[in-house]
C-alpha positions as CSV (number, residue, x, y, z in Angstrom):
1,X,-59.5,-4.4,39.2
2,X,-62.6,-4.2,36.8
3,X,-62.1,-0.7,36.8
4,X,-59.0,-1.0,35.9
5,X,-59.6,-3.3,32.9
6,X,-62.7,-1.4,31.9
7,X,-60.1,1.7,31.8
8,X,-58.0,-0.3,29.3
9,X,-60.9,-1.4,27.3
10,X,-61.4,2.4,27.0
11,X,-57.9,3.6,25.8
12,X,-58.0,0.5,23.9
13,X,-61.2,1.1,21.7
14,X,-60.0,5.4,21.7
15,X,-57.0,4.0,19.9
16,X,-58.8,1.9,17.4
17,X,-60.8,4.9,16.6
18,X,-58.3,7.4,16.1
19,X,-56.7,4.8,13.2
20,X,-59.4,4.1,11.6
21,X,-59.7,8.1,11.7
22,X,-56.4,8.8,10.0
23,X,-56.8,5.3,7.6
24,X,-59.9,6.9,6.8
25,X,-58.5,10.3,5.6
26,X,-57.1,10.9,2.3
27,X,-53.3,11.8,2.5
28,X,-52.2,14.9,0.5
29,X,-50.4,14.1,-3.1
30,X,-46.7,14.8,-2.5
31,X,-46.3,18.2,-4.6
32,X,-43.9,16.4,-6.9
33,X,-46.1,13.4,-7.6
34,X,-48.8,16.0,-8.5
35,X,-46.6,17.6,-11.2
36,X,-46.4,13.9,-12.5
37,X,-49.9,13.0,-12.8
38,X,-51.0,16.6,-13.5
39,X,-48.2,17.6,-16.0
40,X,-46.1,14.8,-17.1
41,X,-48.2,12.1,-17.4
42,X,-50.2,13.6,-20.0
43,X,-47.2,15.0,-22.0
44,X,-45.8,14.1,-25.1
45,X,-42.8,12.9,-25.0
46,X,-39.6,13.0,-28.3
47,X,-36.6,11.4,-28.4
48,X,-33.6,13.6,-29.7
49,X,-30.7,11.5,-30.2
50,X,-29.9,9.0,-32.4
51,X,-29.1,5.4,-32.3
52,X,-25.7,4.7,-31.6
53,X,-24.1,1.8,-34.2
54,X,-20.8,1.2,-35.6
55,X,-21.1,2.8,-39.6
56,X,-22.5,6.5,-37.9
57,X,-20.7,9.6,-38.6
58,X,-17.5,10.0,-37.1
59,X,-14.5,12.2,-36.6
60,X,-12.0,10.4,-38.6
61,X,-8.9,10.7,-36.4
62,X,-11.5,8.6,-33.9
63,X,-11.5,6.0,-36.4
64,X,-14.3,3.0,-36.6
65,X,-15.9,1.5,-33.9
66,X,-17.0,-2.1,-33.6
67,X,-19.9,-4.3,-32.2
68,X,-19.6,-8.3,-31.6
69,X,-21.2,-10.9,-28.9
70,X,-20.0,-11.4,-26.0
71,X,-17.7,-14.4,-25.3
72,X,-17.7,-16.7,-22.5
73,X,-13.7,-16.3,-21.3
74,X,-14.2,-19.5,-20.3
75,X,-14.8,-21.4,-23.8
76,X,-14.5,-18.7,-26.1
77,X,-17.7,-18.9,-27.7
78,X,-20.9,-16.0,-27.1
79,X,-23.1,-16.4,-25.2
80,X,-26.5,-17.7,-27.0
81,X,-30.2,-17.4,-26.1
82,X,-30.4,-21.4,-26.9
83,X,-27.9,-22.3,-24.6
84,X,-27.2,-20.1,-22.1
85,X,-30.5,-18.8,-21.8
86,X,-29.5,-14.7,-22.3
87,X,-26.9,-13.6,-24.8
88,X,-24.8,-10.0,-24.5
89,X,-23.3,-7.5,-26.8
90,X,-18.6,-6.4,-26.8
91,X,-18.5,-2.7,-27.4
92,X,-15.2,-2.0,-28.8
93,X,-15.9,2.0,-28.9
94,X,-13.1,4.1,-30.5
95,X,-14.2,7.3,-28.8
96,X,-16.5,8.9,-26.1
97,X,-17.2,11.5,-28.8
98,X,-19.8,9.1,-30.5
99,X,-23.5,9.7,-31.9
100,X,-24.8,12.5,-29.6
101,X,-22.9,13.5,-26.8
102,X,-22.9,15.8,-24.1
103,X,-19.1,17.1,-24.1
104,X,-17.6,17.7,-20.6
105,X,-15.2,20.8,-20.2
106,X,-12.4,18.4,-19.2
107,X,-13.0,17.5,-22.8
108,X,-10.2,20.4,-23.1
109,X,-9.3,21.5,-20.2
110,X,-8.0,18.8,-17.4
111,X,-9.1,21.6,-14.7
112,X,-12.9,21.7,-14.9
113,X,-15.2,18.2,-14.8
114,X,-15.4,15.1,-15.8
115,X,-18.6,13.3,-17.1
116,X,-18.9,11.9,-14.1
117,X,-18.0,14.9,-12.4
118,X,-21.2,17.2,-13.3
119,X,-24.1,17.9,-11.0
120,X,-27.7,15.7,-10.8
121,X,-28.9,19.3,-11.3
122,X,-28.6,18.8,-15.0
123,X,-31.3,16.3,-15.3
124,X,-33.9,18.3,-16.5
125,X,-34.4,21.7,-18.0
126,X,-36.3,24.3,-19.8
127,X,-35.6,23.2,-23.7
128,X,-35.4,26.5,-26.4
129,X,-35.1,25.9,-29.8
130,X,-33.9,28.5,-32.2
131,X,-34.0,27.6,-35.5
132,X,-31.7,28.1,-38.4
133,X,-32.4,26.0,-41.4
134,X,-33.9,28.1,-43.6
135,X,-30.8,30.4,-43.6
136,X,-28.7,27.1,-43.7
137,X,-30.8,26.0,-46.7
138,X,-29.5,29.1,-48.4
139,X,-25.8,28.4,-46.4
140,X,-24.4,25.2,-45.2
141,X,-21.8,27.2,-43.5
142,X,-24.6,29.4,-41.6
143,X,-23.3,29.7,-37.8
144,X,-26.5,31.0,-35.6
145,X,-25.9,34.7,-34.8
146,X,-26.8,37.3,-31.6
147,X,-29.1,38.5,-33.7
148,X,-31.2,35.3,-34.4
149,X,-31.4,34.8,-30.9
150,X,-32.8,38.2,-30.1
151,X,-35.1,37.8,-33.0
152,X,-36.5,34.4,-31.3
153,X,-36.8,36.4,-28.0
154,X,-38.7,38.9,-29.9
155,X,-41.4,35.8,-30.4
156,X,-41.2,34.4,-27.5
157,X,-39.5,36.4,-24.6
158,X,-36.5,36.0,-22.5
159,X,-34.3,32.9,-22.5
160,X,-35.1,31.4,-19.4
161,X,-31.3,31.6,-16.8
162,X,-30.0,27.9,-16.7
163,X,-32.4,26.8,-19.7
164,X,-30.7,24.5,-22.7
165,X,-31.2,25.9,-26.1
166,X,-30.7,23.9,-28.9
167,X,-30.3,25.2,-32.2
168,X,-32.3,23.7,-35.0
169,X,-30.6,23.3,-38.6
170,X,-31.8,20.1,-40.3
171,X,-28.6,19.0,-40.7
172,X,-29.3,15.8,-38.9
173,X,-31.6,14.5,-41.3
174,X,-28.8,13.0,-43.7
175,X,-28.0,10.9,-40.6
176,X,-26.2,8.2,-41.0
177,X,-24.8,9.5,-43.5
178,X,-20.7,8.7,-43.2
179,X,-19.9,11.5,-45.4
180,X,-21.5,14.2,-42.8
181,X,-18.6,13.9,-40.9
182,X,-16.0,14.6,-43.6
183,X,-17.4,18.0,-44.7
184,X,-15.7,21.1,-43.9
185,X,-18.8,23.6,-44.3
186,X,-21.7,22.9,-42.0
187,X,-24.0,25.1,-39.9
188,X,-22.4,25.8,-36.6
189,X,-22.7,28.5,-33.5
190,X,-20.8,31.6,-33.7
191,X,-18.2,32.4,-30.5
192,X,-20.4,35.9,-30.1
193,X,-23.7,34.1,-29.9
194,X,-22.1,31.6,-27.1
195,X,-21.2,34.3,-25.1
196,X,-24.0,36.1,-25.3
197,X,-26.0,32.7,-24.2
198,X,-23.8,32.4,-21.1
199,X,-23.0,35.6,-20.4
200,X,-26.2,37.6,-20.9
201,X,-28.6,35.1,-20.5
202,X,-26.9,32.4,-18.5
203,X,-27.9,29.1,-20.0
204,X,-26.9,25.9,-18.5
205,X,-25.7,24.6,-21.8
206,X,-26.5,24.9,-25.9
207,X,-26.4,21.8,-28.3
208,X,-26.0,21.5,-31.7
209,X,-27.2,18.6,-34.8
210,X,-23.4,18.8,-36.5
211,X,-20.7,17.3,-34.2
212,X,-18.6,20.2,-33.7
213,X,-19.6,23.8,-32.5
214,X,-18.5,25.6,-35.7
215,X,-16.3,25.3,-38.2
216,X,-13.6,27.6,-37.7
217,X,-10.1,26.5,-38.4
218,X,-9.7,26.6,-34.4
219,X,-12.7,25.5,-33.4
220,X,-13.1,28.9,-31.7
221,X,-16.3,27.9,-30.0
222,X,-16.0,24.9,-28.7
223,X,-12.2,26.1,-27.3
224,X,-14.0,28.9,-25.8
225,X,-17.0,27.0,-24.2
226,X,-14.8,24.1,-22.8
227,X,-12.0,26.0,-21.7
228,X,-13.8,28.1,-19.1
229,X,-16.0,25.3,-17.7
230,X,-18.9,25.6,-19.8
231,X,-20.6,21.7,-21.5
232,X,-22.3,21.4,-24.3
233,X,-24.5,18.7,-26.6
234,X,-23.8,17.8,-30.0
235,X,-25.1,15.5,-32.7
236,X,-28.6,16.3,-31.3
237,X,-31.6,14.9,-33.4
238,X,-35.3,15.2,-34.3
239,X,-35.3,19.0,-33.8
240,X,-38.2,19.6,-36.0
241,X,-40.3,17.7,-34.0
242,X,-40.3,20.0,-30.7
243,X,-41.9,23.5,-30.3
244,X,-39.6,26.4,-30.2
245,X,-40.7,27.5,-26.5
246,X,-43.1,25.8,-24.1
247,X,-40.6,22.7,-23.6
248,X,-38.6,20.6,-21.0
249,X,-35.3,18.1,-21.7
250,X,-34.4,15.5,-19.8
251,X,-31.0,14.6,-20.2
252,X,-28.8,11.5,-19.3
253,X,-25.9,9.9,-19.7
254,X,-23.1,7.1,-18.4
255,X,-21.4,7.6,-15.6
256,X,-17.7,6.8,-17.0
257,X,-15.1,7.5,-14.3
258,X,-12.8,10.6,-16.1
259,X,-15.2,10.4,-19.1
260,X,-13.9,13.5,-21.6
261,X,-17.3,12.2,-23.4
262,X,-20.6,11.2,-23.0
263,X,-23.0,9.2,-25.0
264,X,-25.9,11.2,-24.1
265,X,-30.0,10.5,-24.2
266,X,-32.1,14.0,-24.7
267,X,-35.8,13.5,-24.5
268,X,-38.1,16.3,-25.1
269,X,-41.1,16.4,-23.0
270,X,-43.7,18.8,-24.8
271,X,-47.0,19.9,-24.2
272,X,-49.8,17.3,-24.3
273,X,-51.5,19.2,-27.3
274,X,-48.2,18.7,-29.3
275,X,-48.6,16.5,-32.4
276,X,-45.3,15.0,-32.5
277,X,-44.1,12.3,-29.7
278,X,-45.8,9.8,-27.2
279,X,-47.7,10.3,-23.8
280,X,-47.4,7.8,-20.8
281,X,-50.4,4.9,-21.7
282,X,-50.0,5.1,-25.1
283,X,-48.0,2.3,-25.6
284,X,-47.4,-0.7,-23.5
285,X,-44.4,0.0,-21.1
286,X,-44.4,-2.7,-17.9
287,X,-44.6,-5.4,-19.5
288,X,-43.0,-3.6,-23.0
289,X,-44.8,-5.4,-25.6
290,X,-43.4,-8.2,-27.7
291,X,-41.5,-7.1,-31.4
292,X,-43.0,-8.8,-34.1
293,X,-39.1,-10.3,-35.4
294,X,-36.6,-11.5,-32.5
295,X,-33.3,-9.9,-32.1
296,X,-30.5,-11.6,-34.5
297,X,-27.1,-11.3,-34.9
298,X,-26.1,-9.7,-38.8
299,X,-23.0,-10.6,-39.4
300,X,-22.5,-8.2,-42.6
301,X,-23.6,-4.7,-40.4
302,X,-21.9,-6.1,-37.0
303,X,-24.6,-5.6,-34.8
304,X,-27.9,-7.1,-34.0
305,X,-31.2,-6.0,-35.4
306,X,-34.7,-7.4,-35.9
């Protein structure tokens, strides 16, 4: 019998051994988590789309959109900070083809996806910019040509297969302009450079600061893109602010069951040398850090600012 015990004080202490063994060594970084702290932790990080509010530029056969509190069914009034403890925002949006989007084929053609319909594989990319103001600045109506993207390949190589390039024409910077979307000349994509992009180099999807492809009488672009099962962004922002090559884009938006439209969010993640944008630590994130003005309602621009 005190053999016996003495046997399981043995296995007993072999086992305590062997876990403070394995306790003791350090467990491999999962490879992802590595590419976080090594890579994206340190990057700088720039927003590309802009703030969504009811007096931005809009198709006008959309027509307005409007913001107001939202009102308890059960007296009618909002809902206030002082009283209820939380207050909450009506969206009464007249289109899913607001602010910057990222347009759905089903957009034209009932046979290809949905918003909600398109892969998690989107989420992030390799980001190209090509850029087309200067030739804009000499031509409003400028639409980005074969030739200007062989010319940025001559910089910079190849376009990377299932990459997003975004072509850069400054015409966002008179955002929110109301009038932006009343003009009939602005810079656009030409139907030969989109299917050179998809064809040849197989991109996963192009985007544009205007909020149409081109400005054909047609629309030729954007019927060609969405008709044969192809997405693509528009009203994307803050192009000057992200390196030509080099990049990644995140990309998200809402999940809206048969959405033909999606209010999108594009974030530019660039290399942690680049002087635009903001790194992980820079700024106070969990807890975000208090606004020096609290959030009011205004009743004269219908929504709530600081």
């Amino acid at each position: 019998m005190k053999k016996f015990a003495l046997l399981c004080l043995v296995i007993f202490l072999s086992f305590v051994v062997c876990l403070s063994i394995n306790a003791a060594q350090p467990r491999a970084v999962p490879p992802l988590w590595q590419v976080y702290q090594q890579s994206l932790k340190t990057a700088k990080y720039v927003d590309l789309t802009h703030t969504i509010a009811p007096a931005i530029p809009v198709w006008s056969g959309f027509g307005p959109s409007k913001f107001e509190p939202t009102v308890n069914p059960n007296t009618g009034k909002p809902y206030t900070y002082q009283k209820d403890g939380f207050e909450a925002t009506h969206y009464d949006l007249s289109t899913d083809q607001l602010g910057t989007q990222l347009d759905p084929p089903a957009h034209w053609n009932p046979d290809y996806p949905a918003i909600d319909e398109l892969p998690a594989t989107f989420a992030v990319r390799p980001l190209v910019v090509i850029p087309i103001q200067n030739k804009v600045a000499g031509d409003p109506n400028y639409h980005l040509t074969v030739k200007d993207i062989q010319d940025w390949e001559t910089r910079h190589g190849k376009i990377p297969e299932g990459s997003v390039v975004f072509v850069r024409s400054d015409w966002s910077k008179e955002w929110p302009n109301p009038e932006l979307a009343k003009r009939k000349k602005f810079p656009g994509v030409s139907l030969q450079a989109l299917q050179f992009l998809h064809l040849q180099r197989k991109i996963l999807f192009h985007g544009h600061e205007p909020l149409d492809t081109d400005s054909t009488p047609t629309l030729e672009g954007e019927a060609w893109l969405l008709k044969n099962g192809y997405t693509q962004a528009e009203g994307v922002a803050n192009l000057d602010q992200v390196p030509e090559t080099g990049a990644l884009v995140t990309i998200g938006y809402p999940k809206f069951q048969g959405g033909l439209g999606g209010y999108a969010r594009y974030i530019a993640i660039c290399p942690p040398d680049w002087k635009y944008g903001v790194s992980v630590g820079q700024i106070s994130e969990s807890p975000l850090q208090k606004a020096n003005k609290p959030l009011r309602w205004d009743q004269q621009l219908n929504l709530r600012v600081r």
